[in-house]
Residue, then its C-alpha position, 0 to 999 in steps of 0.5 A: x954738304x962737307x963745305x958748308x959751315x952747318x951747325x944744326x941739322x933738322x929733326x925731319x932728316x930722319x924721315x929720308x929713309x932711303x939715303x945710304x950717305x950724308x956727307x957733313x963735318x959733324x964736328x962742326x954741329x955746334x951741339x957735338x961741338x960743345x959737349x966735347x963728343x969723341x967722334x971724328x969726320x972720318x974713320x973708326x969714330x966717325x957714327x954711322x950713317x943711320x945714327x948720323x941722320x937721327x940728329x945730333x941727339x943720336x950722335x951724342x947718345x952714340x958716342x956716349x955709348x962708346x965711352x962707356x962701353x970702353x969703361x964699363x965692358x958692356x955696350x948697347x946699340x940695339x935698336x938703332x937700324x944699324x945696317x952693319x957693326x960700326x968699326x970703333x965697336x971692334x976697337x973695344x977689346x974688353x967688351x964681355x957684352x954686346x946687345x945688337x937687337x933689332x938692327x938691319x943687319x945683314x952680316x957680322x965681319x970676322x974681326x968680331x972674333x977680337x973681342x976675345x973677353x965677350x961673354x954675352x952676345x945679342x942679336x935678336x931681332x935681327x931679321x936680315x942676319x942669315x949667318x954667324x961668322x966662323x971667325x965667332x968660334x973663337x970666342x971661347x969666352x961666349x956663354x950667352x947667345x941670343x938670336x929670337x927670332x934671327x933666321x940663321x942658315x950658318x949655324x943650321x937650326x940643329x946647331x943652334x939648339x945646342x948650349x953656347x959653347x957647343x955652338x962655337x965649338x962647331x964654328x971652330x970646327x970650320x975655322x980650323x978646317x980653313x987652315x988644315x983642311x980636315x973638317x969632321x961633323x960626325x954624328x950631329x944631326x944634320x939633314x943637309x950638308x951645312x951652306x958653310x961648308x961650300x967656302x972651304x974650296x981647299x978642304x982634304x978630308x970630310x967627315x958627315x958620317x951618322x947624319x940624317x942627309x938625304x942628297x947632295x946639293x950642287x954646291x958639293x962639287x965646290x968641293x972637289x979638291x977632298x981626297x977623304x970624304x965619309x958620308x956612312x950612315x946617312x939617308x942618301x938615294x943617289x949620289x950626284x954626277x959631279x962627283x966625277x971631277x973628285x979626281x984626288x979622292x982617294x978613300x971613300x965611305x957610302x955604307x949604311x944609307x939607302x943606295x939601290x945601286x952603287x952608283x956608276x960615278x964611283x967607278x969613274x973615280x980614278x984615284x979611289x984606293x979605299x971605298x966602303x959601301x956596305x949595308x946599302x941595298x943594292x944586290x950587284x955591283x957594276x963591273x966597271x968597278x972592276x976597272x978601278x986599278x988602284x983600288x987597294x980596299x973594298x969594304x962590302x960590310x953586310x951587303x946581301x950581294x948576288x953579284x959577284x956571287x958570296x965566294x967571290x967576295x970571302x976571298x976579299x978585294x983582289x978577287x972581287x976587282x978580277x971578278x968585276x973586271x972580266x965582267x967588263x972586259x967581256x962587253x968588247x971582246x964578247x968573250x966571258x972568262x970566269x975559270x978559276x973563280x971557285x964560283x959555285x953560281x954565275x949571277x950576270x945581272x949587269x952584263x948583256x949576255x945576249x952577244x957573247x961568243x965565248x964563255x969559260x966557267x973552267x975550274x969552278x965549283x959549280x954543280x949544276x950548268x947556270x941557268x943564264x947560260x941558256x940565254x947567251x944564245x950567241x955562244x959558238x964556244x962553252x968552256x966548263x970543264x973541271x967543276x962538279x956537274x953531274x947533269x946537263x940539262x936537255x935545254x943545252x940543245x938550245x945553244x945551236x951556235x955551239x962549235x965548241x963544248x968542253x965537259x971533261x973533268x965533271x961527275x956527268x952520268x949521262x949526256x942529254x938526247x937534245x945534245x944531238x941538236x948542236x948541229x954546229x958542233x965541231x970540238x966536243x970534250x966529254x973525258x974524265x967522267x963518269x959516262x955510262x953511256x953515249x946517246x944515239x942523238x950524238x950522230x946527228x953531230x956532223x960537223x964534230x971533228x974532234x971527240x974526246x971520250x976517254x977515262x969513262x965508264x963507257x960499255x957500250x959506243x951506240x952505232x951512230x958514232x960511225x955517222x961522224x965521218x969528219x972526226x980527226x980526233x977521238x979519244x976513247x982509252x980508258x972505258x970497259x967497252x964492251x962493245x964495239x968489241x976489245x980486239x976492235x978497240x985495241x986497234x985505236x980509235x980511228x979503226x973503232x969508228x971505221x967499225x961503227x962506221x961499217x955498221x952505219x953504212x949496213x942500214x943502207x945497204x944491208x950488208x956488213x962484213x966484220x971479217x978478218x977482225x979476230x973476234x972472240x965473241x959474236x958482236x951483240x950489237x950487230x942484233x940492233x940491225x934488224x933490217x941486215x940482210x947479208x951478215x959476214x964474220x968469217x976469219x975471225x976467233x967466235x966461239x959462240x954465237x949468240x942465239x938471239x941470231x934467231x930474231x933476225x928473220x931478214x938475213x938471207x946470207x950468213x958466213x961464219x966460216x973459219x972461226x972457232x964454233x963446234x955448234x950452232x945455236x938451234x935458234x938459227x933454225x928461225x931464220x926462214x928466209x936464210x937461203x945461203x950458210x956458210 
């Protein structure tokens, strides 16, 4: 109605509630335009549009309120359904108190931050106002602030209990972490991550730590430019797979919340040079933390960790990525290589061991073969040489995929029985021990081509050693063997197992010829053959022979000729069924 000479307008047109612009020269009104009011068709003086519409009452009361506000530095326009702050209100910069209540406001502008002298602002009332603007925090001046009944979102509630300067202080937090990307909320009481923290799209550096926050909103991935992001001490259960695109993060602190596991998204966090996630409650870490190259600083605070186990972690970062990284590296290539980790227990909690073919547990610490092991019934090759074992327990005969098992360098007294079950077994290294003995089982290894043996305290070599006709390699050196003989063993290896040989084949055929051997002693263990028929040991060096001779009642041949005997024990004389002497 711009072009229409309108000098009055009606009382009713208040009642046309759902009109948003009404388009008059209001200067024309005739009773603005006799009071001489300081209001203009447009711009910053023009009223707006809800005073308008209240009459020209409304628009001289207005107006009034303007003039005098600009004198007096006080300025009320509660109650007069303003839908937003008119522009002429932000022209008066000495303004020290601004009552807005009971307007339909639904949002402030950031230019409320120019009026820089404001003591004193109201906003009760206001039932469509859900935020504060940021901007606000620069009214350093602010000492009153009343929002009764406003349902603010920014500031969270926590926020507005404290006193007013506090309140713009923490707007101010926010303002200056728009232009320096650093924003820092440590330790105030905060249950959520604050709604305004999502606008600051180029934030660097966050600090929530000591909160009360519980979960990550999905609004948190807006902020994947952070390269520093402190969430300690908080109540978090999980962390949100949007993480994944921190692709600048860099230093990262989770301790002290109520994590179960490390979640697997921090592992897939590939600029992380710095995380600190102690005093959680999970037990492991994932091995593909392992795989975090640039990783610098891992900090585990009071975990009670079981994997990696407590003497992996003492040793810090280095040692914890290695440890974590062989973990992983074994899921491809089913081989596990823990050696030289100074572990003394192997938890495998996050690996599938079932599969693997190949572990290596050299040069450790541990006593006592792990129990894990045991399930990795895969396994062709066990590596635990150089630990402290001083047992094997019988349960290693489960492993029957075994072609290779290396013992040496332990404290083992003894090998299990059940060792014998390792049918597949190829390459056995049992040196630098403290074996006293050999178990007969060891026989039934067929397959074993290399045996090493050496550096025990070996006595006695059982006969079923001869069984294993595949050996290429034994090592015996080193033991005081007492049987087989010293003169056989001075001939080498290779002939000490023809010997046991000679005597394995004498279960067949009940016969065994030890001639020409030079033999000092009658050989004790010939007495284990009680089935032995046919027993030569000419040309040899026997002094004496050994009167439990008489407990073997099947021989029927015996020739000692050419040896060293002057007598003969008279338990000879029980051999009944003797019929050649010699």
């Amino acid at each position: 109605l711009a072009e229409n000479p309108i000098q009055s307008l009606p009382p009713d047109l208040k009642r046309l509630t759902n009109i948003t612009e009404l388009q008059i020269k209001i200067t024309e009104l005739s009773s603005v335009r006799n009071s001489g009011a300081d209001v203009e068709d447009s711009g910053p003086k023009l009223p707006p549009q809800e005073i308008i519409l209240r009459g020209e009452d409304a628009i001289l009361s207005y107006a009034g309120k303007l003039r005098d506000g600009g004198l007096t530095g006080k300025l009320d326009l509660g109650d007069l359904g303003l839908r937003s702050l008119p522009s002429a209100v932000l022209q008066l910069t000495t303004l020290v108190s601004l009552r807005l209540d009971n307007n339909r406001l639904k949002n402030l502008p950031d230019e409320l931050s120019q009026l820089h002298n404001l003591k004193a602002l109201s906003l009760e009332g206001c039932s469509r106002l859900t935020a504060l603007p940021i901007k606000m925090g620069r009214l350093t001046n602010l000492t009153k602030l009343h929002v009764g009944g406003v349902p603010l979102v920014t500031p969270p509630n926590v926020v507005m209990r404290w006193e007013v300067e506090d309140v713009m202080d923490y707007l101010a937090r926010y303002d200056e972490a728009g232009s320096n990307g650093i924003l820092d909320l440590i330790d105030i009481g905060l249950t959520a991550v604050p709604m305004e923290t999502f606008v600051l799209t180029n934030l660097k550096e966050l600090n929530l730590c000591g909160n009360k926050i519980s979960e990550l909103p999905p609004e948190f991935a807006k902020l994947s430019g952070l390269e520093q992001l402190n969430l300690a001490e908080n109540n978090l259960q999980a962390l949100p797979l949007s993480l994944v695109h921190f692709t600048r993060l860099q230093a990262f602190d989770i301790a002290t919340n109520g994590l179960s596991k490390l979640p697997p998204v921090v592992c897939m966090l590939s600029s992380l040079s710095e995380l600190h996630c102690g005093g959680n409650k999970f037990t492991t870490l994932p091995p593909k933390l392992g795989t975090l190259d640039g990783l610098v600083e891992l900090d585990l605070g009071k975990s009670n960790l079981r994997t990696p186990p407590s003497e992996v972690v003492s040793k810090g970062t280095a040692s914890i990525l290695e440890y974590l990284a062989r973990m992983y590296d074994s899921k491809a290539s089913m081989t596990l290589d823990l050696s030289g980790m100074a572990i003394q227990s192997m938890p495998l909690d996050e690996i599938e061991t079932t599969n693997l073919t190949r572990l290596s547990l050299s040069n450790n610490l541990l006593k006592n073969l792990p129990y894990e092991v045991t399930d990795m019934t895969s396994l062709t090759e066990l590596w635990i040489d150089r630990n402290h074992l001083d047992v094997l327990p019988s349960v290693i005969g489960t492993l029957s995929g075994l072609r290779a098992l290396n013992l040496d360098h332990n404290n083992l007294h003894t090998l299990p029985v059940s060792i014998g079950d390792l049918c597949n077994l190829q390459v056995m290294h049992a040196a630098h021990n403290d074996l006293h003995s050999i178990p007969e089982s060891i026989g039934d290894l067929t397959s074993l081509t290399d045996l090493r043996l050496d550096n025990n305290q070996l006595l006695l070599l059982p006969i079923d050693l001869g069984a294993l006709t595949s050996l290429t390699m034994i090592t015996l050196h080193d033991n005081p063997l007492r049987s087989p003989p010293k003169e056989v063993v001075e001939r080498g290896e290779k002939e000490t197992i023809y010997y046991l040989y000679m005597y394995t084949q004498s279960r067949k055929t009940r016969e065994l010829d030890l001639s020409f051997l030079k033999l000092s002693e009658f050989p004790d263990q010939v007495l284990e053959l009680q089935d032995l028929q046919r027993l030569t040991l000419k040309d040899n060096n026997i002094i004496n022979m050994s009167p439990n001779i008489g407990k073997m009642n099947k021989v029927t041949e015996l020739h000692l000729q050419r040896n060293q005997m002057l007598t003969l024990p008279e338990e000879l004389g029980r051999l009944n069924a003797m019929t050649t002497l010699e």
